[in-house]
N, C-alpha and C positions, 0 to 999 in steps of 0.2 A: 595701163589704166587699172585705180584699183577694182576689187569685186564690188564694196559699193555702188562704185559707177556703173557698173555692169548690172547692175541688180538693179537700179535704179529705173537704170534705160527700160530695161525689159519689163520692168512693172508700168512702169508709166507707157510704155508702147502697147504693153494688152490694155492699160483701162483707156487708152484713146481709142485704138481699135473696138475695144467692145463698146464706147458712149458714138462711135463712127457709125458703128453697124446698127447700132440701138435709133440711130437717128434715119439713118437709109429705110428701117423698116418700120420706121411710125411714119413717114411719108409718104409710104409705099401705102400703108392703112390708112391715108389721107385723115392723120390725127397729130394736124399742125402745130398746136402746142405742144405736144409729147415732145415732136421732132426737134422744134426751136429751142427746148431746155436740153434735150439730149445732146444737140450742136453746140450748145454754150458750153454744157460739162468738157465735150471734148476740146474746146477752143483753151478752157482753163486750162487743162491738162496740159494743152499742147506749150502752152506760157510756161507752165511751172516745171517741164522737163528744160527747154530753153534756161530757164532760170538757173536751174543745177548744173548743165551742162560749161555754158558762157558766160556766168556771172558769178555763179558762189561755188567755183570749183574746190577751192581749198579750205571751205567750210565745213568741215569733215562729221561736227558735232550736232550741225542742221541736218545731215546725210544720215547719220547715224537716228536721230529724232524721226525724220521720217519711215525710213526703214521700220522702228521699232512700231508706229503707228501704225502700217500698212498693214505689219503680220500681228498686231492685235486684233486689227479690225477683220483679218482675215480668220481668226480663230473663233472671235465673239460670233461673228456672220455665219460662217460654214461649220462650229460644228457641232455637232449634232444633241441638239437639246429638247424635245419637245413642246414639254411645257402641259398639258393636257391631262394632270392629273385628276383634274376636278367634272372629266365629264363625261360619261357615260352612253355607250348607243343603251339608245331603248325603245320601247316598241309600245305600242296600245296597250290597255288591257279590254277594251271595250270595241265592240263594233258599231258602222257606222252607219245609219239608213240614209239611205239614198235620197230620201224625199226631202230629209233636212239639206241636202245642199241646193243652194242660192240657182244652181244651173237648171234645177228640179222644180223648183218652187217659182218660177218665171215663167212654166208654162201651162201653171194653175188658170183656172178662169173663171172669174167671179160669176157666183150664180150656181155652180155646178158641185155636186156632193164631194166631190175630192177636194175645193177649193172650201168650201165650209169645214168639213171634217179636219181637215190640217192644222185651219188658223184656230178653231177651238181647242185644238192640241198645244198649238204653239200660236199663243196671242204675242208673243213680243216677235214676231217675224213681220208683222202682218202691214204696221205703216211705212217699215222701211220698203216692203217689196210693193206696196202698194205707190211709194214715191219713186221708183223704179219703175213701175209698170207707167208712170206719168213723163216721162221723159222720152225722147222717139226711138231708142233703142238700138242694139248691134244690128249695127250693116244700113242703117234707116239712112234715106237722102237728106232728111232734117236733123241730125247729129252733126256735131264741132266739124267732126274732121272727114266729112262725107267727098270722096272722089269715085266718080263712076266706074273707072278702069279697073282700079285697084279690090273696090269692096265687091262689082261684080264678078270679079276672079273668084274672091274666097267664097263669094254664095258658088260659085260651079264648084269650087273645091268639097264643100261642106256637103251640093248636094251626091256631091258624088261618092263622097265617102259612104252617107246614109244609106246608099242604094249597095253597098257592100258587104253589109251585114246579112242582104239575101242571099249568101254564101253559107252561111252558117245550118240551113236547110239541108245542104249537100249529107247524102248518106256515107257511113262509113264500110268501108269495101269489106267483105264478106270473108275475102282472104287473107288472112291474115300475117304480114312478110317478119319474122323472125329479124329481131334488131340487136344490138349491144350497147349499152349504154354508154360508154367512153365515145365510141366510132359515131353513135348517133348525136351526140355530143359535138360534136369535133364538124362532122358534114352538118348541121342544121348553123353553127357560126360560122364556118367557110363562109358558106352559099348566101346568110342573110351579111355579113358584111362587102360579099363581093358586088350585092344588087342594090345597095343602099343604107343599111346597117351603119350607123355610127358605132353602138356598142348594144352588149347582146349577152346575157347573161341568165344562169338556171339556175333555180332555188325548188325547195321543198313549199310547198303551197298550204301555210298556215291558218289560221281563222281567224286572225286580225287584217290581214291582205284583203278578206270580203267583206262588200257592205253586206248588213244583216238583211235588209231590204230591197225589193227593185223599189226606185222612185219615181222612174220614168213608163212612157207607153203602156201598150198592154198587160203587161207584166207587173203594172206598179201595185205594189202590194203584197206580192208573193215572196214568202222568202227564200232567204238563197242560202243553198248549203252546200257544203264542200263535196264536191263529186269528182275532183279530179287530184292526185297525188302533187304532180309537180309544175312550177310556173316557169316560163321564158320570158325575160322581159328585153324588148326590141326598144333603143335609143334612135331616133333621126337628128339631125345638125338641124336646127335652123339658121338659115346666113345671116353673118353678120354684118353685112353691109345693106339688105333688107331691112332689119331692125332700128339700124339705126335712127330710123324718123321716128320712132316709137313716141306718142303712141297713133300716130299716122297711119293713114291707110295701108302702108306698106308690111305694116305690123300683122296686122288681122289677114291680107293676104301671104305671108309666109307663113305664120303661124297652121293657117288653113292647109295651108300646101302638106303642109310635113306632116299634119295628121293625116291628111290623106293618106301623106307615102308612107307614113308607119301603120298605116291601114290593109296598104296592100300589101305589106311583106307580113305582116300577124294572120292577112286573110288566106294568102299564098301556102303561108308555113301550115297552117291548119288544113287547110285542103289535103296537101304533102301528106302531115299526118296522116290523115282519115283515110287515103288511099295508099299505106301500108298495115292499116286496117287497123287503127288505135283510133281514142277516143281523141277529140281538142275541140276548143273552145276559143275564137279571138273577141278579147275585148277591145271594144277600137271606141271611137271617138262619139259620145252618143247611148253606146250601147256597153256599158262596165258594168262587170259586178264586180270588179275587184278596182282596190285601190292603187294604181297604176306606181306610185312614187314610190309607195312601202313596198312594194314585190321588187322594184329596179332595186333599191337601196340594200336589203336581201339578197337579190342575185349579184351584188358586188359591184354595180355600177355607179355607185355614189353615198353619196348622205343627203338627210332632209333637212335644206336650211334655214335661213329667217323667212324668206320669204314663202315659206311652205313647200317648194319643192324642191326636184329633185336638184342637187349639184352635182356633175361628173366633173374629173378630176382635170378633164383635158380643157371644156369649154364650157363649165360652171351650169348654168342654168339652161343654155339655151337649147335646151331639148325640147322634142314630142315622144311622149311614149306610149307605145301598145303593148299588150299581153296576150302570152297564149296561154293557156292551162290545158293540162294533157294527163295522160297515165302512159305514153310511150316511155318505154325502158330510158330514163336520162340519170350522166352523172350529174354535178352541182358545181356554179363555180364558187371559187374562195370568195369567201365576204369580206368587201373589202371598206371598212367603217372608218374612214379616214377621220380621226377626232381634230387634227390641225384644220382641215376643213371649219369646222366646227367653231374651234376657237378663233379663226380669222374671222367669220361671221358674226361673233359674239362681239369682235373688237370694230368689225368694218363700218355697220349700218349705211351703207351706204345708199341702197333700197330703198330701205326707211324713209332718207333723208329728201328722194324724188320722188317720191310717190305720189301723184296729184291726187291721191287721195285721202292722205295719210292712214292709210290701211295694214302697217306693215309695223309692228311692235318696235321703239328703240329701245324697250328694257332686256333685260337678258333672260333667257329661258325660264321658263311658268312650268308646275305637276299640273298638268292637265291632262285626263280621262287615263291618269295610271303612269302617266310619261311626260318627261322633262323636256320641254319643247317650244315652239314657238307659232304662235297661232293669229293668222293675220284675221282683219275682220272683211269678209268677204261679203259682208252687204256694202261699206263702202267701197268695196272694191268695184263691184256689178256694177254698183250704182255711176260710177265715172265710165265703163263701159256703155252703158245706157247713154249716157250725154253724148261722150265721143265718137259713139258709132265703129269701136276698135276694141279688143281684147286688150288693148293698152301694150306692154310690154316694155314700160319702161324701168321696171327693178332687175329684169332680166336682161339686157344692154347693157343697164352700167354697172352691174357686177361684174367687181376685178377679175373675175374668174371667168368672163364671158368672151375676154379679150381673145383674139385669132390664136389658132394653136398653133402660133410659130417657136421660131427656137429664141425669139428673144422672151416671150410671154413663158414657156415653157421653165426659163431659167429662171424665171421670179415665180411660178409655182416650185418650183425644186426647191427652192430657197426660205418660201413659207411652207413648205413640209419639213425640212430637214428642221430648222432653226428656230426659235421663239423670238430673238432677237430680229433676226430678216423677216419675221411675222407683223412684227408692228412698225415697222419701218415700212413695210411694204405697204402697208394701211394708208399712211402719212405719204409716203411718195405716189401712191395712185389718186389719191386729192391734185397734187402737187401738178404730175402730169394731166391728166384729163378733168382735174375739176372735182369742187366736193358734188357738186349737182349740172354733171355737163352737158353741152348745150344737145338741143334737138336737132338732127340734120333733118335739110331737107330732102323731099321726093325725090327722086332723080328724074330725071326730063323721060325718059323712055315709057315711063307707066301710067306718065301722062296723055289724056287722049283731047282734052283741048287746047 
């Protein structure tokens, strides 16, 4: 047998095998169409080695042709080109008050000096959140997508976390236990990934990280100043088989969940702190002074994408984050600014493209407030929140980057990092597989209570 042959076979056996396995585990993710194109490719395959084998055996110059094709395509594909010259991590120049965000400004109340004083500040806020305040609101029984089981989950979820922050009360212990910064380092990500920690990262605590303002409770109005050296920022997984109904009940109830749980490992770790007698501070869900995305993205757990937040490299958007800020002795981890990131987002819109809101920019990064970025408009955003009775979550599901972090998903991030070519390819074939705007699943039957 010649080498040809032999080269052939074995090329065509790994791409059957790997369109075999590609297919095994889109089924497995109960993501029917992936699986039925993935089974067609290999069915091809499995024709077109036949073919070579038992038909055009002594077609040497076909053989030769394809061969040359495969390791083109294997060069263009894998190797290593970026492409990313043109984009830059960048940061604020300006801080941000609290009271201008949309979450802040919902729980104004007409009649009342904070609700006058604001909208005199800012009159172009005043008829969108006023048409906002007219619709029956997150978690209401009179919302689109209202199911009792599910939205009274995430009220226990949300009140629970609120009642969290009476922790922050807790005195710091008198004694003070002598730390090192690497080892404290090292035991504070052990311990928060082994109790729940998706990803967990330390950064020096800047002044674009904080809002200038509280906007919220008692405290609204006071400002806030850097009182603590360095930040931890704690990532949770949201599931993705929870999300998938997005923007369904099931949304707002995980969504909730995981602020909770990255509630209680930021409330947990601060305690920790304070009782080896340093200073912390958790910001949790509710209760921020700092801007939760810019501190992850710093401690090296992502970049900031179209849709505003955080992307981690492993499962794209679907995070909750908390922060701790501290003065305990900590090292930092490497910043990790993945600019391929960046440019898939620039290419993908995919977001954009579902978004029942249309909230989500399809133009490509805007200089705004000092930095090249992208800025969704978050009064329409609130405002479909308001109708459907859900935090929505559907830009965050169908990002390519949101898909399970198995080894087949893994391999086509690998592949949109290393390559600019398998970047835009990968754009086009995540259409191909799941849909330019793919469909809504439904409930599943268990979270149903009638």
């Amino acid at each position: 047998m010649a080498y040809s042959d032999i080269l052939i076979r074995v090329i065509c056996s790994i791409f059957l095998l790997f369109f075999l396995a590609g297919a095994v585990t889109s089924f497995l993710e109960k993501e029917i169409r992936a699986g039925i194109i993935l089974l067609a490719t290999s069915f091809f395959i499995s024709i077109l080695l036949l073919l070579f084998i038992c038909i055009l055996p002594e077609y040497q110059v076909l053989k030769l042709i394809f061969l040359s094709v495969c390791l083109l395509a294997m060069i263009v594909v894998f190797f290593p080109v970026s492409g990313t010259k043109r984009y830059n991590f960048e940061t604020p120049t300006k801080r941000f008050h609290e009271a201008d965000a949309v979450l802040s400004r919902r729980i104004l109340q007409a009649g009342t000096s904070d609700y006058n004083s604001y909208y005199e500040k800012h009159p172009e806020h005043k008829n969108p959140d006023n048409q906002a305040r007219n619709q029956p609101g997150l978690l209401s029984s009179k919302s689109k997508y209202f199911d009792s089981g599910t939205f009274s989950a995430a009220e226990a979820n949300f009140i629970i976390t609120d009642h969290l922050y009476a922790l922050a009360t807790l005195q710091i212990n008198k004694k003070q236990t002598r730390v090192e910064g690497d080892k404290t380092k090292k035991f504070i990500e052990k311990w928060m990934l082994q109790t729940g920690a998706h990803s967990i990262g330390f950064t020096a605590l800047k002044d674009y990280h904080l809002y200038s303002y509280k906007g919220r409770g008692q405290e609204s109005g006071q400002s806030i100043e850097k009182d603590m050296p360095h930040a931890i920022a704690i990532a949770v997984e949201m599931d993705h088989d929870m999300m998938k109904p997005a923007p369904a009940g099931t949304t707002v109830m995980e969504s909730s969940e995981q602020y909770l749980q990255s509630g209680i490992l930021a409330s947990k770790l601060t305690t920790y702190i304070k009782e080896l007698g340093y200073a912390a501070k958790a910001h949790i869900d509710g209760h921020y002074e700092v801007i939760c995305p810019l501190v992850a993205a710093d401690a090296g757990l992502g970049i900031i994408g179209r849709m505003g937040l955080l992307m981690t490299p492993g499962i794209g958007p679907r995070v909750r984050i908390a922060v701790v800020t501290t003065d305990i002795p900590l090292e930092y981890s490497d910043a990790n600014h993945d600019l391929t990131m960046l440019d898939f987002c620039n290419r993908c819109k995919k977001c954009a493209r579902v978004c029942p809101a249309n909230a989500i920019p399809l133009t490509s990064m805007k200089e705004l407030e000092g930095a090249y970025r992208w800025k969704i408009n978050s009064e329409r955003c609130y405002h479909f929140w308001t109708i459907s009775g859900t935090d929505c979550g559907r830009c965050v599901i169908s990002c390519p980057y949101a898909h399970p972090n198995n080894w087949f998903h893994q391999f086509i991030r690998w592949g949109i990092k290393n390559n600019l070519v398998f970047r835009v390819m990968a754009v086009k074939l995540d259409d191909i597989f799941y849909g330019k705007k793919p469909k809504i699943k439904t409930l599943p039957n268990w979270v149903k209570l009638k």
